[in-house]
N, C-alpha and C positions, 0 to 999 in steps of 0.2 A: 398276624397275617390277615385277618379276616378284614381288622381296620385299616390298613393299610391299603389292600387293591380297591377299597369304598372309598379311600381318601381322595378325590381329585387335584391334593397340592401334590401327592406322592406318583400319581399315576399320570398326569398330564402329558408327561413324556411319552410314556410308553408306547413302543409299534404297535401295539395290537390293544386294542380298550375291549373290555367286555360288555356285551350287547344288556346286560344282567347284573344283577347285584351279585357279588362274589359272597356267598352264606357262612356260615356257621360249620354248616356239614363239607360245601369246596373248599373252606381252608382243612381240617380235620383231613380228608384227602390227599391235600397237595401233600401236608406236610408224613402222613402213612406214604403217599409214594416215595417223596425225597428219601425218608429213613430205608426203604424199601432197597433206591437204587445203591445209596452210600453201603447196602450189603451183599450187594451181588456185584463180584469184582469185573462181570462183564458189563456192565454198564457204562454208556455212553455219557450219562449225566450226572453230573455232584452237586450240591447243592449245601452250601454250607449256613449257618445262622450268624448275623453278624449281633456281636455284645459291644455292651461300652461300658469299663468302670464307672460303676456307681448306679447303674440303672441293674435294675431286676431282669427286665423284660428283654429279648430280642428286640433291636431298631431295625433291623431290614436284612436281606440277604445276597448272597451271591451265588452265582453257578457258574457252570463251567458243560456247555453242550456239546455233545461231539465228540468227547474224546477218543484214541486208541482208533482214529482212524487217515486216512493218508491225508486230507486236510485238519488244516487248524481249527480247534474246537472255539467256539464263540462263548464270550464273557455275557452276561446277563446280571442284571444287578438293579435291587428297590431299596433306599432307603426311606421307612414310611413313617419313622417317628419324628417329629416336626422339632423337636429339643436338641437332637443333634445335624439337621439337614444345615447344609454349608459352613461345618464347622470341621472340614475334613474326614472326618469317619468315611463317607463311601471312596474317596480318594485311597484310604490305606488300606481297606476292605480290598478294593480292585488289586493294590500289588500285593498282597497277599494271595487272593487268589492266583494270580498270574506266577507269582512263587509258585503254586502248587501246582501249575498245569506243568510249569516248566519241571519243578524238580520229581516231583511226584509221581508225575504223569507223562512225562518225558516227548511235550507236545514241541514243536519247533517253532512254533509262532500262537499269536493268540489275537483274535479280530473281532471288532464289536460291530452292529450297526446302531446308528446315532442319528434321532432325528434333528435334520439340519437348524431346526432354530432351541435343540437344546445345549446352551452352552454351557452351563454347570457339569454337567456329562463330557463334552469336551475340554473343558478345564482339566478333570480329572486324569484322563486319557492320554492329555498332555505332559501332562506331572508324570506319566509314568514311563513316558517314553515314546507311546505309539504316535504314528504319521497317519495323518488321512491320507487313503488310497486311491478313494473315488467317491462316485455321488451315483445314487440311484435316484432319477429325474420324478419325482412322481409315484413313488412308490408304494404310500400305503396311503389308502383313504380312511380321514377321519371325515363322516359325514359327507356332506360335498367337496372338501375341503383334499387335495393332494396334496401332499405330504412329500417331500426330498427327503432321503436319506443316506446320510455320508457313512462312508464304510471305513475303519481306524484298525491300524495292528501294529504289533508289536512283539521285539525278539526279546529273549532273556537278557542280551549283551545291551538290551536298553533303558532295562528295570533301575529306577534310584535305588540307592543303598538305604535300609530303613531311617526313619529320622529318630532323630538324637532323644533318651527319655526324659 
């Protein structure tokens, strides 16, 4: 976790950068919250750790924002280990979670936001079924720099069937 939100191949993407190095102590945190929320069954947030045969370590994780409420919970998702980045992992990471919002969690839909020049992100999105919705003109500043961001969802009746082992 910690090397991960430091990595700038892993974070480039992301809507929100932190102004700060993410420590030792903010991962230790992040991850007592996650465990926190995954125990209180009111919680809006899940957050799962994604694995991959043959590695020790977590590669990256998912969540799931929002839930158990009248709109559709938002997918979030880092994969920060550079061994598995564009070898599929966060593609089957995403339908699995979306499995779970759907069957688990009995969400009707599930929406990401994606910034417009990250296309690895929308590859994956694609693969899974979701349609871009719209586009927020300008949405997030990185530095001077505006930032577009397309908004993507998807129903359960859109999810592929897992792939073949």
């Amino acid at each position: 976790m910690h090397r991960w939100f430091n990595s700038p191949a892993a974070t480039t993407n992301l809507l929100e950068r932190r102004e700060r190095e993410f420590t030792e102590d903010d991962a230790r945190r992040w991850v007592e919250r996650a465990i926190e929320q995954s125990n209180d069954p009111s919680s809006e947030d899940r957050k799962w750790a994604v694995q991959v045969n043959g590695l020790d370590e977590p590669v990256g994780f998912t969540a799931l924002y929002g839930l158990r409420r009248q709109t559709a919970p938002e997918l979030g998702i880092i994969i920060g280990d550079e061994r598995v980045r564009g070898k599929g992992v966060g593609r089957e990471a995403e339908r699995l979670t979306n499995l779970k919002a759907f069957e688990e969690f009995g969400a009707h839909k599930v929406y990401g936001r994606i910034p417009a020049a990250n296309e690895a992100a929308k590859k994956a999105v694609i693969y899974n079924g979701w349609r871009r919705e719209g586009v927020l003109r300008g949405h997030v500043q990185h530095g001077d720099e505006l930032i577009d961001v397309e908004i993507w969802g998807g129903f359960r009746e859109d999810l592929p069937e897992p792939p073949p082992e």
